[in-house]
N, C-alpha and C positions, 0 to 999 in steps of 0.2 A: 219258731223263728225268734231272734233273738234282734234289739238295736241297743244303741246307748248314745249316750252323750256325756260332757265332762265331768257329771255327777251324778248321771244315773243308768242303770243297766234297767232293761225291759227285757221282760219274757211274752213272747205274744199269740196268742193260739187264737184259731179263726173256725169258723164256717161258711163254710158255701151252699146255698140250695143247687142240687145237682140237677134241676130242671133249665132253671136261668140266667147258673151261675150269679145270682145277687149274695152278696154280702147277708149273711143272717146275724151274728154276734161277733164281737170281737169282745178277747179277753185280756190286757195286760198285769203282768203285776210285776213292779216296780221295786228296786234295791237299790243300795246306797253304793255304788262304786267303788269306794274305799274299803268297806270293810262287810259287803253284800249284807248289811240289816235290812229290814224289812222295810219301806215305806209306806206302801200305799197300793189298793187295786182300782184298775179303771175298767168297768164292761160298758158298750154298746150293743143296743138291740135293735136290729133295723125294724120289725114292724111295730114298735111305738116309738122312734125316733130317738128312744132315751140314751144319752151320754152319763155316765155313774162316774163318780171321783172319791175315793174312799182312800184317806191318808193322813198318814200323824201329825203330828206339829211341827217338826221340824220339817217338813215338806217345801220346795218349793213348787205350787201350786200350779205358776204360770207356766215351768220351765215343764214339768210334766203334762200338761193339759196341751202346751201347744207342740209337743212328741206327741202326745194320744192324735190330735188331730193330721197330725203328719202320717203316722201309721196307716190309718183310716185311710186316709188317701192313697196314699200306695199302693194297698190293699184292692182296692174301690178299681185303680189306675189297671192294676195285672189281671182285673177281670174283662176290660173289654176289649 
């Protein structure tokens, strides 16, 4: 799956446990809209709760973290 916003394209790949349908990982990774460079990758693992942010310096941190969180949730939202 694919989202974006005014300055950034995400590519988003997921897992399901096919038992409970829970969320296992989520994988983004993150490009520059303008001219598709690389930014940064974001995974989450549901069973240690960890949120990951890996991204260069010209990142802006806020705008992709609160996309990563929006994802999740939607994601989270189509399973029940």
């Amino acid at each position: 799956a694919t989202a974006s916003d005014s300055k950034y394209k995400y590519t988003v790949t997921y897992q399901v446990s096919s038992s409970d349908k829970t969320l296992e990982s989520v994988n983004v990774s993150v490009n520059d809209i303008s001219d598709n460079s690389y930014i940064g990758n974001m995974n989450y693992n549901y069973s240690n709760k960890n949120k990951n942010i890996s991204a260069n310096d010209t990142a802006d941190i806020d705008t992709i973290s609160a996309m990563f969180t929006s994802i999740i949730d939607e994601i989270k939202s189509g399973l029940s």
